[in-house]
Residue frames as a rotation matrix with the C-alpha (Angstrom) as fourth column:
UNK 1
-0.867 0.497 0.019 -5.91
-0.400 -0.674 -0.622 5.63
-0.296 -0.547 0.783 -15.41
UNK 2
-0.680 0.689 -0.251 -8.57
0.115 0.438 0.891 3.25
0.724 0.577 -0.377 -16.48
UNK 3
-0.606 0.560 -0.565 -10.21
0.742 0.144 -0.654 3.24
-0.285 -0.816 -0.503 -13.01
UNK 4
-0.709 0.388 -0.589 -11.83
-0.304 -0.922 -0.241 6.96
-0.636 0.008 0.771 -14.30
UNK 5
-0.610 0.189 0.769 -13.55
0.626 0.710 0.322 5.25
-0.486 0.678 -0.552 -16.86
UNK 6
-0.447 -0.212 0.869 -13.43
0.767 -0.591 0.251 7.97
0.460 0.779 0.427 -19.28
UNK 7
0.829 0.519 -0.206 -14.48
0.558 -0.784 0.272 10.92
-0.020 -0.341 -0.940 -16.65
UNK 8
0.021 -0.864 -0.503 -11.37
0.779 -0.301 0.550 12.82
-0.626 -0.404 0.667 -17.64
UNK 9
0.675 0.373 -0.636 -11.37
0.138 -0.911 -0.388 16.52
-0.725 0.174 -0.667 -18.80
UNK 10
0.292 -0.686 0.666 -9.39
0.911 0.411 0.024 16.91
-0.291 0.600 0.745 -22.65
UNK 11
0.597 0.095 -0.797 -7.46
-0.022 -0.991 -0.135 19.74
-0.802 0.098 -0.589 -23.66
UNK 12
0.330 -0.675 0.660 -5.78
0.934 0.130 -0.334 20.14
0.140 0.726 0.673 -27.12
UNK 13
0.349 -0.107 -0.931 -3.42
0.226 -0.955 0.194 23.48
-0.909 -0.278 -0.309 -26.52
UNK 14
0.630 -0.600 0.493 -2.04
0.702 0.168 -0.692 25.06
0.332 0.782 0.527 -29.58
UNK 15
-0.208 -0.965 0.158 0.82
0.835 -0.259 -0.485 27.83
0.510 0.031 0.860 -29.70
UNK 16
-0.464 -0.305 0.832 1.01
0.065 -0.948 -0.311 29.81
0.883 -0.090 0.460 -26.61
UNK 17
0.473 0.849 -0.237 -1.35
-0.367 0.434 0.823 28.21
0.801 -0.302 0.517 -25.01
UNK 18
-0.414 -0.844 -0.340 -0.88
-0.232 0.459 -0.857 27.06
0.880 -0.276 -0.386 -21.08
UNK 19
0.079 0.791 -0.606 -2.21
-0.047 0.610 0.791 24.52
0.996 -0.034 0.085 -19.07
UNK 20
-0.350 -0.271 0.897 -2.41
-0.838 -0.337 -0.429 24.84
0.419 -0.902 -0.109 -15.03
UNK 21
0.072 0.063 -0.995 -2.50
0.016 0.998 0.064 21.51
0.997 -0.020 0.070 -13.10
UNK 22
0.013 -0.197 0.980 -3.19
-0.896 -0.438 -0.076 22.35
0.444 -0.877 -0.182 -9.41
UNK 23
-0.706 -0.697 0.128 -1.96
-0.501 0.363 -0.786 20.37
0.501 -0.619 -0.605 -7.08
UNK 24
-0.660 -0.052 0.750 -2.97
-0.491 0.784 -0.379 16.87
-0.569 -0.618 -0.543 -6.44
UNK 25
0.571 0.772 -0.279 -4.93
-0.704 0.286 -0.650 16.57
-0.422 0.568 0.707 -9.42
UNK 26
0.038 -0.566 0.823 -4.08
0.359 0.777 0.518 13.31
-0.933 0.276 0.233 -11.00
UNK 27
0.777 0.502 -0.379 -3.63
-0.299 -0.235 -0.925 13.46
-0.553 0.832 -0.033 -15.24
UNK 28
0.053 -0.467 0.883 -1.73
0.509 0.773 0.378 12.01
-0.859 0.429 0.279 -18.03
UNK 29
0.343 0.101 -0.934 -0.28
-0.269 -0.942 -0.201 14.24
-0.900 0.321 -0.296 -20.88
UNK 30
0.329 -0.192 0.925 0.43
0.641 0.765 -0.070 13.61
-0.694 0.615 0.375 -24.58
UNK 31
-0.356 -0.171 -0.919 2.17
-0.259 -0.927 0.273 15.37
-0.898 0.335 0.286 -26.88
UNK 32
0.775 0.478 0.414 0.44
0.394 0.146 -0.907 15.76
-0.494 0.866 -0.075 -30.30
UNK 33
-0.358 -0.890 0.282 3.14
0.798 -0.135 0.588 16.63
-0.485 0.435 0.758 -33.29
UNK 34
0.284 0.526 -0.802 3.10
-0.094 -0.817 -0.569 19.85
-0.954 0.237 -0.183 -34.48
UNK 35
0.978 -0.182 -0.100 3.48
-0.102 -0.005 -0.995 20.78
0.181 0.983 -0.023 -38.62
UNK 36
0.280 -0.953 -0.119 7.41
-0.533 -0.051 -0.845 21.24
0.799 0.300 -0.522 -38.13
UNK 37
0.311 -0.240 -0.919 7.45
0.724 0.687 0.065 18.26
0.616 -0.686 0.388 -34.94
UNK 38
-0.744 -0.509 0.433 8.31
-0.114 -0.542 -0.833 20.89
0.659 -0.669 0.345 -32.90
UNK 39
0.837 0.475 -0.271 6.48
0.202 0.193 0.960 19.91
0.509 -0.858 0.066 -28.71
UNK 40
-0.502 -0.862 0.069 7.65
-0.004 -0.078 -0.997 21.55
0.865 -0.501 0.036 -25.80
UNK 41
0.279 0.908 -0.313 6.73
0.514 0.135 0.847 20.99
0.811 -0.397 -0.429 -22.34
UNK 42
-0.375 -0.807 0.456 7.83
-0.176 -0.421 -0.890 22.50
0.910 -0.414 0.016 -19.24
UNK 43
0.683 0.584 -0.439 7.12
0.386 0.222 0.896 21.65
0.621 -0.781 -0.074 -15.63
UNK 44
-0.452 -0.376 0.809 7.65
-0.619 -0.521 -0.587 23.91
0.643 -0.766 0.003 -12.49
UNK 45
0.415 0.372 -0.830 7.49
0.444 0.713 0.542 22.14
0.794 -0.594 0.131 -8.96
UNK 46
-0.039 -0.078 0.996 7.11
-0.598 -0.797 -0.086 24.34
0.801 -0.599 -0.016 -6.34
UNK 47
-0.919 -0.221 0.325 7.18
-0.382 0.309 -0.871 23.05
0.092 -0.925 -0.368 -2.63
UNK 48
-0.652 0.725 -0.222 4.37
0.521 0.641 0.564 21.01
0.551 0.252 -0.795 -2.00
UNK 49
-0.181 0.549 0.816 1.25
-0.791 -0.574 0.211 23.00
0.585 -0.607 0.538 -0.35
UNK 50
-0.859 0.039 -0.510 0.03
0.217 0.930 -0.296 21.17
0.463 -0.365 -0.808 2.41
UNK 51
-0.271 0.935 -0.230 -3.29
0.630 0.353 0.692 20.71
0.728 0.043 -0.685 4.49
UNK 52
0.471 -0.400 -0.786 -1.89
0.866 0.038 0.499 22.27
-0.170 -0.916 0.364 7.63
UNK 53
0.302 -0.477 0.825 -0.20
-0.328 -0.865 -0.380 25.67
0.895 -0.156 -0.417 8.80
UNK 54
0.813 -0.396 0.428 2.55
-0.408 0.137 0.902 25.16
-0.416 -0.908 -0.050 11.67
UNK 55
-0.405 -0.908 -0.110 5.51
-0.850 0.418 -0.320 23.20
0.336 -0.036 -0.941 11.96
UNK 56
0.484 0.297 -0.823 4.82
-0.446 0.893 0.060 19.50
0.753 0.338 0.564 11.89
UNK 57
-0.197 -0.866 -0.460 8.23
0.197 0.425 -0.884 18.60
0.960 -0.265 0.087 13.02
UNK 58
-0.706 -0.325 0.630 6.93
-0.255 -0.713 -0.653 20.57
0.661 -0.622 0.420 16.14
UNK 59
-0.801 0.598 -0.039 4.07
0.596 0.802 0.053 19.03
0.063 0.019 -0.998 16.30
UNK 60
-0.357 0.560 -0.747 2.50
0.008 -0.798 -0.602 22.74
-0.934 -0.221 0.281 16.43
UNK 61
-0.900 0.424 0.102 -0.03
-0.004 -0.242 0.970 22.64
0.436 0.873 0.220 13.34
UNK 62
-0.123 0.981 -0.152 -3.88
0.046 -0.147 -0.988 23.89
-0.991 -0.129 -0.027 12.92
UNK 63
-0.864 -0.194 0.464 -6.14
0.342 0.451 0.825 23.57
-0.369 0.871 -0.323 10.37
UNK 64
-0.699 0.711 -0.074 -8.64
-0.706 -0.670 0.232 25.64
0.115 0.215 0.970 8.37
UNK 65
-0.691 0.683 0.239 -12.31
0.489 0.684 -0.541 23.55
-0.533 -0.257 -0.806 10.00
UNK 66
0.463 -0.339 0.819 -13.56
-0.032 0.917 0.397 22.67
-0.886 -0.211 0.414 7.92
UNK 67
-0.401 -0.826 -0.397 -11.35
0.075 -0.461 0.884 21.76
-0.913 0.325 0.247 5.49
UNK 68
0.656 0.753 0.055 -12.02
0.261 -0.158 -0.952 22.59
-0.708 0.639 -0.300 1.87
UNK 69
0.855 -0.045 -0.516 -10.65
-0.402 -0.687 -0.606 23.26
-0.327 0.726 -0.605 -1.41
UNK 70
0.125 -0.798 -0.589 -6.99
-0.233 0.553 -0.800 22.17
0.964 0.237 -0.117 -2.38
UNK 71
-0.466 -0.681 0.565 -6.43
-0.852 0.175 -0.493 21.83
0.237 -0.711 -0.662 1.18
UNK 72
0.142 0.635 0.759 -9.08
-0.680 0.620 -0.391 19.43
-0.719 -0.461 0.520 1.80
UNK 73
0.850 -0.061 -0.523 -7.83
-0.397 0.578 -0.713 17.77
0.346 0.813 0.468 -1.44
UNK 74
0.165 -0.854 0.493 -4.68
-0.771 -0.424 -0.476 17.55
0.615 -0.301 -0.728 0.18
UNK 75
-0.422 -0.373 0.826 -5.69
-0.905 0.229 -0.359 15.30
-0.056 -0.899 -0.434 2.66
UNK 76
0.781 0.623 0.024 -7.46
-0.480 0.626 -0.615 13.23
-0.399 0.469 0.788 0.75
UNK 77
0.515 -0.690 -0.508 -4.17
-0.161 0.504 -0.848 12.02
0.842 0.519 0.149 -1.14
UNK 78
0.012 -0.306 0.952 -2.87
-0.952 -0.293 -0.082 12.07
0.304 -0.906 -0.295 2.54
UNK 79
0.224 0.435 0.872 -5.26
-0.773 0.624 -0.112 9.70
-0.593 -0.649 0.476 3.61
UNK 80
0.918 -0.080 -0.387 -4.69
-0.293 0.521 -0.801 7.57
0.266 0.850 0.456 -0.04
UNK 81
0.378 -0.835 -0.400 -0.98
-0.576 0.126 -0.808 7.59
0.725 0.536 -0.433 0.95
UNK 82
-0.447 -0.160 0.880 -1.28
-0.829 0.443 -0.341 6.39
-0.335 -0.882 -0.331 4.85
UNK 83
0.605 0.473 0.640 -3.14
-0.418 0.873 -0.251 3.31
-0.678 -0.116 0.726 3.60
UNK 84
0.897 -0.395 -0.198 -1.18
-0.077 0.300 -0.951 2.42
0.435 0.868 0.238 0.55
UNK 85
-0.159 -0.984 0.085 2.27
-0.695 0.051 -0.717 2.65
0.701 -0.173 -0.692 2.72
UNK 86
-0.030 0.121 0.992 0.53
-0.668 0.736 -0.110 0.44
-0.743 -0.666 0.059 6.03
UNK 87
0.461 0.833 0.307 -1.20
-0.370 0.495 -0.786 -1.67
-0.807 0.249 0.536 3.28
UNK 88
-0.612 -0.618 0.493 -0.36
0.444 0.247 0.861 -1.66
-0.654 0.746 0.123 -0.27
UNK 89
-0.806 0.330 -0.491 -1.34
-0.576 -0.626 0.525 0.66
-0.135 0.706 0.695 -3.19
UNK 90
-0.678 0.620 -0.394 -3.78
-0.116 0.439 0.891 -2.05
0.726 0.650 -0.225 -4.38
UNK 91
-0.522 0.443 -0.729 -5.51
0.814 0.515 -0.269 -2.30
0.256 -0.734 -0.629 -1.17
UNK 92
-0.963 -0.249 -0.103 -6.45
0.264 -0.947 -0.184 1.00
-0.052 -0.204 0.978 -0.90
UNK 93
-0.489 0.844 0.218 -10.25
-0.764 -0.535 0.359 0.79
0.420 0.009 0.908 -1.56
UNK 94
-0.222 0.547 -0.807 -10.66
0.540 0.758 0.365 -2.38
0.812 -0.355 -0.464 0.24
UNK 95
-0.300 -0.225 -0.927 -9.66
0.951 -0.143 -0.273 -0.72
-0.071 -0.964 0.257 3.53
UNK 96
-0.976 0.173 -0.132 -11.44
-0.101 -0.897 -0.431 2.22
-0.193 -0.407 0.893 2.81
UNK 97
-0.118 0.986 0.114 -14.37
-0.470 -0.156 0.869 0.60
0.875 0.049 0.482 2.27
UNK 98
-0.067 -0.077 -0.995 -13.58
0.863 0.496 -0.097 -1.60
0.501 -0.865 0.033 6.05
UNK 99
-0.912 -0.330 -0.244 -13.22
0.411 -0.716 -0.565 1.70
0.012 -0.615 0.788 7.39
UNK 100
-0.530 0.772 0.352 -16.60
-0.738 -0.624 0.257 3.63
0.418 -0.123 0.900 6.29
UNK 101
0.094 0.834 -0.543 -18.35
-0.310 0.543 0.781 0.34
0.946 0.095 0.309 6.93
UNK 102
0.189 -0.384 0.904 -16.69
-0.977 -0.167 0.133 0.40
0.100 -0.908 -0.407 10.43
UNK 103
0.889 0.357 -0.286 -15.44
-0.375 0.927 -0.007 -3.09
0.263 0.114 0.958 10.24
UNK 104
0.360 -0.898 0.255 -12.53
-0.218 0.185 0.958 -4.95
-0.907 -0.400 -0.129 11.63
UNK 105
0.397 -0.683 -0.613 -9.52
-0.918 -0.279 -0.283 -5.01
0.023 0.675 -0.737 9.28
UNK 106
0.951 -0.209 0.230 -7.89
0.269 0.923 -0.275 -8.68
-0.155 0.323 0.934 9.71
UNK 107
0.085 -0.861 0.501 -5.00
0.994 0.040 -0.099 -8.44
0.065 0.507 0.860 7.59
UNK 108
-0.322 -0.469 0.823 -5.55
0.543 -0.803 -0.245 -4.78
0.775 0.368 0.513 7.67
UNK 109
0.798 0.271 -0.538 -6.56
0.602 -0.330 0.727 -3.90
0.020 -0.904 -0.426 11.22
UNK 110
-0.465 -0.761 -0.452 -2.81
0.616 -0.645 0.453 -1.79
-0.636 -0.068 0.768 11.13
UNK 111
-0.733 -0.062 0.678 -4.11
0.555 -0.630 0.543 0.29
0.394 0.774 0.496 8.36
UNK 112
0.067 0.997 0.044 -7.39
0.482 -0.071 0.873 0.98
0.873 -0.038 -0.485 10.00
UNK 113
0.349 -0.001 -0.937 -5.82
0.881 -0.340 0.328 1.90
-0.318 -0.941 -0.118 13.12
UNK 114
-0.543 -0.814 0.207 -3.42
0.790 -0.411 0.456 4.40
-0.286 0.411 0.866 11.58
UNK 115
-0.554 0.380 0.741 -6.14
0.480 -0.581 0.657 5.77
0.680 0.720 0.139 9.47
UNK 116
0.627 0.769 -0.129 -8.33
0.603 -0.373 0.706 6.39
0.494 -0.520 -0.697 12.77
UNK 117
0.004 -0.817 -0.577 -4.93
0.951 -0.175 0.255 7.95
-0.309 -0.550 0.776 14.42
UNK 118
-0.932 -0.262 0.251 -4.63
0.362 -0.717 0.596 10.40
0.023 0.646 0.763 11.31
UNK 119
-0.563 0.622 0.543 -8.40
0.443 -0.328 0.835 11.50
0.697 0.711 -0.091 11.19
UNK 120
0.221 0.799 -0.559 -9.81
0.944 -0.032 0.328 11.49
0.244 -0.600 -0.762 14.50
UNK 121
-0.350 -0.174 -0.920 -8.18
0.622 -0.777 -0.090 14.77
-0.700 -0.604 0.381 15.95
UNK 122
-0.994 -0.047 0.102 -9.11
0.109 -0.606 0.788 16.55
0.024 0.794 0.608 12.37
UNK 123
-0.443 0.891 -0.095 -12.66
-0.353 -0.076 0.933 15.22
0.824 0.447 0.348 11.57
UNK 124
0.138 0.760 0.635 -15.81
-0.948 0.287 -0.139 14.06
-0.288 -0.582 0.760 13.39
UNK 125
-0.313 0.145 0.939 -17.34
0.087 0.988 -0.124 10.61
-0.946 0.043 -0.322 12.79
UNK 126
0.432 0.792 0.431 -19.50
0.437 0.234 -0.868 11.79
-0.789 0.564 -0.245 10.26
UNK 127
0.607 -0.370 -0.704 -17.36
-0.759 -0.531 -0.376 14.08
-0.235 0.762 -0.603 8.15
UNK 128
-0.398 -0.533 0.746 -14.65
-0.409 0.832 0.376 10.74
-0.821 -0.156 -0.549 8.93
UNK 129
-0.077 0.550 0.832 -17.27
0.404 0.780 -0.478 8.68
-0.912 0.299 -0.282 7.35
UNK 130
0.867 0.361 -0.343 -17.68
0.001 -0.690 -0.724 11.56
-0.498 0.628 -0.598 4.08
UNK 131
0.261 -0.935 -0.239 -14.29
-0.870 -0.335 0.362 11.98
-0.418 0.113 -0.901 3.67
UNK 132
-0.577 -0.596 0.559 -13.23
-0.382 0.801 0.460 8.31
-0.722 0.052 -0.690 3.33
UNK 133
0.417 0.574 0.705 -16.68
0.714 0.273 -0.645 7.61
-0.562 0.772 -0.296 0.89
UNK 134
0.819 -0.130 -0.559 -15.35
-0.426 -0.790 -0.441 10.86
-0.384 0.599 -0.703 -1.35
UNK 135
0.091 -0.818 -0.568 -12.23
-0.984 -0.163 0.078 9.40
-0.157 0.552 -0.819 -1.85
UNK 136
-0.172 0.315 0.933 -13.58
0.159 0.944 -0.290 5.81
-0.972 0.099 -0.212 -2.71
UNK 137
0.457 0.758 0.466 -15.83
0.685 0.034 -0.727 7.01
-0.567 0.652 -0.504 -5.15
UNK 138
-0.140 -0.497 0.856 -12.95
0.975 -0.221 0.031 9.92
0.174 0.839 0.516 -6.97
UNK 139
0.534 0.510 0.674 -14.39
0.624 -0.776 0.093 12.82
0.570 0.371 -0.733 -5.70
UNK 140
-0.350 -0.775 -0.527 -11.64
0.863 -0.485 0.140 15.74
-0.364 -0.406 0.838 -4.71
């Protein structure tokens, strides 16, 4: 997680203590050793929330306009994952800076199309254009 360059949020828990991690937040846990080494962790993984209410498969889905909150986070890691699978993880902020800057893609013109496939029915141009600079720049 170097890319954060040190904008992450520390917690030290002690006994009893418990730490909520909502969904899609990235982070990176350590245990510290207690006096008698005793560290337990425990992780629950509920169904994934998603951006969307409907049936997908159905193609019947709507969406809270506009979006916001975990859902709008949601689609942000969406949009991270449709470019990273056309593309390639590492490419991911080139092509999203080809996109806000409305440029042709080359090597990534597939990724660019995709991404306009996946956004246009959702967002405007301009929220488009927000949306894709937020998740350049980290903000969710």
């Amino acid at each position: 997680f170097a890319e954060l360059k040190g904008q992450g949020i520390e917690a030290i828990l002690g006994p009893g203590d418990l730490l909520h991690i909502p969904p899609g937040w990235w982070h990176h846990v350590e245990m510290l050793p207690s006096p008698r080494g005793e560290v337990v962790s425990f992780n629950f993984w509920y169904p994934p929330p998603t951006w969307f209410d409907g049936d997908l498969s159905k193609g019947q889905i709507s969406w809270d306009k506009p979006l916001f909150g975990v859902r709008r986070t949601l689609f942000q890691r969406c949009v991270e994952e449709l470019i990273a699978q056309v593309a390639q993880p590492s490419k991911v902020p080139d092509v999203l800076r080809l996109a806000i800057e409305g440029g042709q893609g080359g090597q990534w013109q597939q990724a660019l199309e995709h991404l306009e496939t996946f956004l246009g029915p959702v967002l405007s141009a301009g929220e488009r254009r927000q949306l894709l600079l937020d998740v350049l720049q980290g903000r969710f």
